[in-house]
Backbone as a ProteinNet text record, in pm:
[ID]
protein_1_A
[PRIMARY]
XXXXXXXXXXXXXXXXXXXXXXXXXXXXXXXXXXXXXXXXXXXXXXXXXXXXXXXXXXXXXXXXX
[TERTIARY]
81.7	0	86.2	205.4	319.8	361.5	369.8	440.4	359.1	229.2	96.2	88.6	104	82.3	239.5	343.3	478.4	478.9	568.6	573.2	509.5	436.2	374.2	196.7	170.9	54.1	113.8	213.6	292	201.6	145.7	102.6	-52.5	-81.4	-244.2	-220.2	-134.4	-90.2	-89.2	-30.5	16.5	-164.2	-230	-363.1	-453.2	-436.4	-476.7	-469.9	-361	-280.6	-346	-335.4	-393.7	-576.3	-619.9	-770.1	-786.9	-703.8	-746.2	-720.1	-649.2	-631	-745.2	-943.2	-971.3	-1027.4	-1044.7	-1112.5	-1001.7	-896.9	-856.2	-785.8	-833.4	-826.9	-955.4	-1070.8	-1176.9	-1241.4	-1148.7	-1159.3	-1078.3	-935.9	-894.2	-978.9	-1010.4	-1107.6	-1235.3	-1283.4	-1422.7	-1504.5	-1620.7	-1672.2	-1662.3	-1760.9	-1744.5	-1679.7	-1564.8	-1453.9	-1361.8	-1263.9	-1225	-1303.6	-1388.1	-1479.1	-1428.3	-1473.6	-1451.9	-1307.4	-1193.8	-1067.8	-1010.6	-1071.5	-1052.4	-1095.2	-1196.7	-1296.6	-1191.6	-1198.1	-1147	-979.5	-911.3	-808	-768.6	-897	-877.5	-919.4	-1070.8	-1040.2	-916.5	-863.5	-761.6	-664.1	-596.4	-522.7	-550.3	-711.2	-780.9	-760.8	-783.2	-776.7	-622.4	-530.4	-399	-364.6	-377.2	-328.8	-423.1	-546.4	-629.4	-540.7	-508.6	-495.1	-313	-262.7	-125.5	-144.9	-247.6	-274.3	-266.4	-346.9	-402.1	-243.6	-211	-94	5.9	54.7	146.6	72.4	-68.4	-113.9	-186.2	-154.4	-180.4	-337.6	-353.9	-560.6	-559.5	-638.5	-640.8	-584.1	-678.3	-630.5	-461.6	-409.4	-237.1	-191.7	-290.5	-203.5	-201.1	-308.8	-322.4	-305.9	-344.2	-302.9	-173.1
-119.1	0	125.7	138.2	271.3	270	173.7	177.8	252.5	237.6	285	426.1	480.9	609.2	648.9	631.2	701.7	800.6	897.4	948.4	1060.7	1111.8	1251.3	1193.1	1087.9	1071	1046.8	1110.6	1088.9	1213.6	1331.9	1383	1321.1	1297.8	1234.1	1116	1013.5	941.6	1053	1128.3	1247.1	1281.8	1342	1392.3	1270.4	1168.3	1023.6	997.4	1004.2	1041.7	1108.3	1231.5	1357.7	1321.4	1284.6	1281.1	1171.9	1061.3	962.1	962.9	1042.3	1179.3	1272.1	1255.3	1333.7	1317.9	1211.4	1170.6	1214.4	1228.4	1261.3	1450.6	1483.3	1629.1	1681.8	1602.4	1632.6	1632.5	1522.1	1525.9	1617.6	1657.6	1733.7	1897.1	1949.2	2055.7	2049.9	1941.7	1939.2	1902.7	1872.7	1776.6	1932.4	1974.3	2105.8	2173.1	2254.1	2297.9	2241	2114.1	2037.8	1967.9	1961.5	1997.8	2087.2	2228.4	2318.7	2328.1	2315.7	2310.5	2240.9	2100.2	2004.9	2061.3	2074.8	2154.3	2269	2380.2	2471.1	2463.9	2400.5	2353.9	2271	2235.9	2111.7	2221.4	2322	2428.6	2481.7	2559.1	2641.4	2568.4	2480.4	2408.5	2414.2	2364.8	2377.9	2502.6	2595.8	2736.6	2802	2774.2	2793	2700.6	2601.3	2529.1	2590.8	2583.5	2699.3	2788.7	2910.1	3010.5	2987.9	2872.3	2886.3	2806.1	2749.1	2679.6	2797.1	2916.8	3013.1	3115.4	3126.6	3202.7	3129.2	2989.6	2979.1	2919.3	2944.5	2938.5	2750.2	2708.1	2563.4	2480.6	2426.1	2410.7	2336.9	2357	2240.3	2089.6	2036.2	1900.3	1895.3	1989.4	1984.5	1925.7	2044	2049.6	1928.3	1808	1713	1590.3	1604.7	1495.6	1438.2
0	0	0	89.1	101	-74.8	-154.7	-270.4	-384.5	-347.6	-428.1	-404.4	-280.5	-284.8	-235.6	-303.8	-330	-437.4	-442.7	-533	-497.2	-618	-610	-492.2	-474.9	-385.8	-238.7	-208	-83.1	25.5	-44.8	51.1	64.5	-13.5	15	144.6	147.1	278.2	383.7	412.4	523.8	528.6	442.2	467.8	515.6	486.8	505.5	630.3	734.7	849.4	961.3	897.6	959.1	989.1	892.9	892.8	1012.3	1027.7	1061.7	1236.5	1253.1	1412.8	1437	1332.5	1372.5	1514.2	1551	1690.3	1783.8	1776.8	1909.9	1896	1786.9	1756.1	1860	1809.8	1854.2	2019.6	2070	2228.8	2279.3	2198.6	2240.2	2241.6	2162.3	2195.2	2199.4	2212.4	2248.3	2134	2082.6	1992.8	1875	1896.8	1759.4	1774.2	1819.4	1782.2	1708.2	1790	1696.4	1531.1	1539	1408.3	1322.8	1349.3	1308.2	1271.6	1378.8	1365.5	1221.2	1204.5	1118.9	976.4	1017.4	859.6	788.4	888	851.2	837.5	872.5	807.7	653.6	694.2	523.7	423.3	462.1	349.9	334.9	394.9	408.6	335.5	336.4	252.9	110.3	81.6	-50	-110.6	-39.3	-93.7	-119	-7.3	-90.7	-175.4	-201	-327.1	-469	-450.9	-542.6	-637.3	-487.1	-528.7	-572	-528.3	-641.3	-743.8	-753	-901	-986.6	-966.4	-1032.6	-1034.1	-975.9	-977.4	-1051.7	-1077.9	-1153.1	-1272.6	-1309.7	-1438	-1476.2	-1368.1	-1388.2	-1346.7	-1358.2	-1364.6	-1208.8	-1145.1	-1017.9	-1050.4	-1160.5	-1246.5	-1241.8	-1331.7	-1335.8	-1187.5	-1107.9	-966.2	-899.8	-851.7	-834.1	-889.2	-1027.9	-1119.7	-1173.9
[MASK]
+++++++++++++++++++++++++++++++++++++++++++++++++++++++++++++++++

């Protein structure tokens, strides 16, 4: 499975990771904050990668694919 997502799908493992910490994100601040915390982090990520897709001219697709 590590060999499948090597390479350029190395950060999707790390986000894979991260997501899978949301239960104890969530006890840590309490049921909807940590929520919120989680949410609004995973946008925030979305939106700077967005906005440097758009800045170095390349389509979301390029950026991920």
């Amino acid at each position: 499975m590590k060999k499948a997502l090597s390479g350029n799908r190395g950060t999707l493992h790390g986000l894979a990771e991260i997501l899978a910490q949301a239960p104890q994100v969530a006890a840590a601040f309490g049921k909807w904050p940590g929520f919120v915390l989680m949410l609004l982090t995973i946008l925030t990520l979305f939106a700077v990668s967005l906005v440097t897709a758009i800045a170095v001219g390349r389509t979301v697709v390029d950026l991920f694919g």
